[in-house]
C-alpha positions as CSV (number, residue, x, y, z in Angstrom):
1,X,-144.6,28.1,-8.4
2,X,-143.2,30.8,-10.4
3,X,-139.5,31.3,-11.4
4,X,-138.0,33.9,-10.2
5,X,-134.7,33.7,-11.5
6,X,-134.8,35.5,-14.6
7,X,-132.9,34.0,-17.9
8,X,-130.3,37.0,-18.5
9,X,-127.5,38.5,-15.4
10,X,-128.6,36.4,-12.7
11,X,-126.3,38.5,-10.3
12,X,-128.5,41.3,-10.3
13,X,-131.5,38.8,-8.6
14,X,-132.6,38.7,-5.5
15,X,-135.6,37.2,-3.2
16,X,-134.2,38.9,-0.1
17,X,-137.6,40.2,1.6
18,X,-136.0,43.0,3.0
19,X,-134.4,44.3,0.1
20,X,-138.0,43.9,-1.8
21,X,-139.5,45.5,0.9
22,X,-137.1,48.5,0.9
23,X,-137.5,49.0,-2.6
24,X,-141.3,48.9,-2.5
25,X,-141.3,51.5,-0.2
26,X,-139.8,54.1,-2.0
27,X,-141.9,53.1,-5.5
28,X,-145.1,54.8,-6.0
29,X,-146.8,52.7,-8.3
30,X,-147.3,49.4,-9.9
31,X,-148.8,46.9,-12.7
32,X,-151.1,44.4,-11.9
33,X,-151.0,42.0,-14.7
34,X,-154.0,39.4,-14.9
35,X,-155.7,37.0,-17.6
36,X,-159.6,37.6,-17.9
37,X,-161.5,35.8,-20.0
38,X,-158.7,34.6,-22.3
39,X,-157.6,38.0,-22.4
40,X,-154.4,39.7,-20.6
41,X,-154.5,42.7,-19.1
42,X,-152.3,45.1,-17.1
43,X,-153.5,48.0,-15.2
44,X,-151.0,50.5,-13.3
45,X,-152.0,51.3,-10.0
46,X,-151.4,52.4,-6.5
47,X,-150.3,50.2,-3.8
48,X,-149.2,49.6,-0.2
49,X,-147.4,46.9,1.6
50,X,-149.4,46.2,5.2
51,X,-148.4,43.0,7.1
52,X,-146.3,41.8,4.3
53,X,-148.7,41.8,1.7
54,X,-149.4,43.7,-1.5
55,X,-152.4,45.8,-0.9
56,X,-154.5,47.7,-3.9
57,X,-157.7,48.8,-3.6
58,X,-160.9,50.6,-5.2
59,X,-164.5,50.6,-5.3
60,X,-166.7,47.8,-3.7
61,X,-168.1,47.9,-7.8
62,X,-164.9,48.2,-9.6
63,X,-164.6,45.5,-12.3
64,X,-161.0,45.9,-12.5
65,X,-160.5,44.4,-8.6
66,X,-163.8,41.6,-9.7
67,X,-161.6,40.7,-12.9
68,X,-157.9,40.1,-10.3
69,X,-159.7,38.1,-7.8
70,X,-161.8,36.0,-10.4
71,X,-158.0,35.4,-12.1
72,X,-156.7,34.2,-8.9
73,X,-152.9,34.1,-10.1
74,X,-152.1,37.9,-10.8
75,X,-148.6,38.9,-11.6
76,X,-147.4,42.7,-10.0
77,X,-144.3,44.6,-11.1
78,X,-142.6,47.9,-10.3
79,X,-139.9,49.8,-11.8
80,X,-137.7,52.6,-10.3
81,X,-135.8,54.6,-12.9
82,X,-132.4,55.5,-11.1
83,X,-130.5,57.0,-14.2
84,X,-128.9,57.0,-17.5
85,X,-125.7,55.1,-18.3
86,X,-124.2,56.8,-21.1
87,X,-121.4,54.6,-22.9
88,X,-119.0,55.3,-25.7
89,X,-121.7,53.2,-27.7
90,X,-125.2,53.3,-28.3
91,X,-125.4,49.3,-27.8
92,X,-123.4,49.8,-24.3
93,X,-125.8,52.8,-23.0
94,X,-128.3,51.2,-20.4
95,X,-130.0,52.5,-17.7
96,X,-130.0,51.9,-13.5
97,X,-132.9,50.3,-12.1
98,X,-134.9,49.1,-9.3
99,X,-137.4,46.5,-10.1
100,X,-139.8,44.2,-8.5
101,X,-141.9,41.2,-10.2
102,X,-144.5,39.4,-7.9
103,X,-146.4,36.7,-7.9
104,X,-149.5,35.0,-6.1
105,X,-153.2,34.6,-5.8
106,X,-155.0,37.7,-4.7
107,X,-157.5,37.5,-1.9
108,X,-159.9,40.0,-0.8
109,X,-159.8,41.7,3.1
110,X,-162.6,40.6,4.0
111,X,-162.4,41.7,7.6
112,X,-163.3,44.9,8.5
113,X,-161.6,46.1,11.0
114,X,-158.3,44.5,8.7
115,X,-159.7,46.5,5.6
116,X,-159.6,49.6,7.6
117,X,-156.5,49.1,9.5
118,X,-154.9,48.6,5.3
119,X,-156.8,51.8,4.0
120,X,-154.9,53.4,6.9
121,X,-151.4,51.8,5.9
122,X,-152.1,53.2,2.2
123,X,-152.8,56.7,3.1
124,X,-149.5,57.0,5.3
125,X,-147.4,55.0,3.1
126,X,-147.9,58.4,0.7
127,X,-148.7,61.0,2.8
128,X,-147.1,59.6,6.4
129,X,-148.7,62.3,9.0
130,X,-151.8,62.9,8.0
131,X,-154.6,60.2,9.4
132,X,-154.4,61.4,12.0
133,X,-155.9,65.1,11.1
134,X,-158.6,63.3,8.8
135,X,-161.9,62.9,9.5
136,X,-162.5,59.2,10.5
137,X,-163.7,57.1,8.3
138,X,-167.4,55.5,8.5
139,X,-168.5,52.3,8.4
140,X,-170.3,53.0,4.9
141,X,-167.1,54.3,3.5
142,X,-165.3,50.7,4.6
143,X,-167.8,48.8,3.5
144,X,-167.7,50.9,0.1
145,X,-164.4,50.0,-0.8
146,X,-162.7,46.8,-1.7
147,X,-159.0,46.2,-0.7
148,X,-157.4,43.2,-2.0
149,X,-153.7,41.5,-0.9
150,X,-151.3,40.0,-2.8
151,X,-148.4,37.5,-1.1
152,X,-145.0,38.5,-1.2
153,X,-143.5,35.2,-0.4
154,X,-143.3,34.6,-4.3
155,X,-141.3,38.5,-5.1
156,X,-138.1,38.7,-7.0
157,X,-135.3,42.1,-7.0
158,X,-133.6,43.0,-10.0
159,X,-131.3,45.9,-10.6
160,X,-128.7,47.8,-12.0
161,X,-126.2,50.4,-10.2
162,X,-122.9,52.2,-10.9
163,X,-121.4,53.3,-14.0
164,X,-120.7,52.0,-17.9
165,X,-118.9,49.1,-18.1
166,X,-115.4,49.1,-19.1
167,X,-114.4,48.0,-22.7
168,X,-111.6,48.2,-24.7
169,X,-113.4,50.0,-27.0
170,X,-111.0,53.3,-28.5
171,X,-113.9,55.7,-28.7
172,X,-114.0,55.5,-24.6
173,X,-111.0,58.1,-24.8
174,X,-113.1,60.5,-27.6
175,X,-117.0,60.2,-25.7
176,X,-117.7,61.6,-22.4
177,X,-119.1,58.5,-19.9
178,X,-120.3,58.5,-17.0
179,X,-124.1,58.4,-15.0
180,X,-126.8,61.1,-15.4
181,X,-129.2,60.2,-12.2
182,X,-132.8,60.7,-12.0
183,X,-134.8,61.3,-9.2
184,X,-138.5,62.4,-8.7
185,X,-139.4,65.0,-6.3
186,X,-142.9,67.0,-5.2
187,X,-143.8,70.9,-6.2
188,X,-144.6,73.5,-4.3
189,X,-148.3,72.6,-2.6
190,X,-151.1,74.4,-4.3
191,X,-153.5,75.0,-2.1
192,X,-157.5,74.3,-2.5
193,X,-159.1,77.3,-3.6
194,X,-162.8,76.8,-1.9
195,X,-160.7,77.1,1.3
196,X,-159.7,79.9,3.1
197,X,-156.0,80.3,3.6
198,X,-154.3,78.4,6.0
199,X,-150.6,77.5,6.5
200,X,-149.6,73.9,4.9
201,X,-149.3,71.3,7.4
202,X,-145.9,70.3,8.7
203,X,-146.6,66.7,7.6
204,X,-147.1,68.3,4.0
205,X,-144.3,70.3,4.0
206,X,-142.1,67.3,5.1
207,X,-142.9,65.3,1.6
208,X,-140.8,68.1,0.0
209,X,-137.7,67.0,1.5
């Protein structure tokens, strides 16, 4: 069993599955971190959450997936960069953050009616809208690609919000303080130029707000 309270501002912890969940669904990516063959490795990745599990996936031949379920014990993070605190200080600059570590054995979906109901849950989770105008997948396809789950009953929250903190420090009335957010937003679509032109799809044009 993994501890997941971390060493340093133990305030800023939490194993609420709601708020993990919450955060997980606005955060694009993630690292899987593994041990194979005596050696670590971490490989960034995309991911969905589908009946409260983890779910990355790839090729049915993709050594990366053979490596994580040969580990068994993986460990997952995420990190959402929310701004730059800007102190009087160099040492009292910092930054807010959203982050997520997880840890568990991974399992493959073996199922396939499960694997494709997950493939589903990872194409809407970044572009919701559009199974539905896809062609359907085949049964070759399925069967072509592995999906594998990761538990979330073993996921810890840490972050940072607000401002600097106050000190008496004098240069605090000679530096201006304060919180530069960051955010990370879509273009303009570009659209495929083998096509012929067509208007962009209402469940496109919704990622740009």
């Amino acid at each position: 069993m993994a501890n997941l309270t971390p060493s340093r501002l133990p305030a800023r912890n939490t194993t609420e599955l709601k708020a993990i969940l919450e955060v997980l669904e606005q955060t694009p990516f993630c690292t899987v971190s593994y041990v194979h063959d005596g050696q670590p490795y971490a490989l960034p990745t995309g991911f969905c959450v589908y009946e409260h599990e983890l779910i990355i996936h790839g090729s049915i031949k993709s050594h990366f997936l053979e490596a994580v379920l040969a580990a068994g014990d993986v460990c997952v993070t995420t990190f959402l960069f929310d701004g730059l605190i800007l102190a009087a200080s160099a040492f009292n600059h910092s930054v807010n953050y959203r982050s997520v570590a997880i840890f568990g054995q991974a399992r493959e979906l073996t199922d396939p009616d499960q694997k494709a109901a997950s493939l589903q849950a990872f194409t809407e989770r970044y572009v919701p809208g559009r199974w539905p105008h896809l062609r359907p997948m085949t049964k070759g396809e399925v069967q072509a690609t592995r999906a594998v789950a990761i538990p979330l009953d073993q996921a810890s929250l840490k972050q940072r919000s607000g401002g600097p903190g106050t000190t008496q420090d004098p240069w605090s009335e000679k530096v201006w303080m304060g919180v530069v957010p960051s955010r990370q937003v879509f273009g303009e679509p570009i659209p495929f130029e083998g096509q012929e032109p067509r208007e962009v799809p209402e469940h496109v044009k919704r990622l740009l707000k």
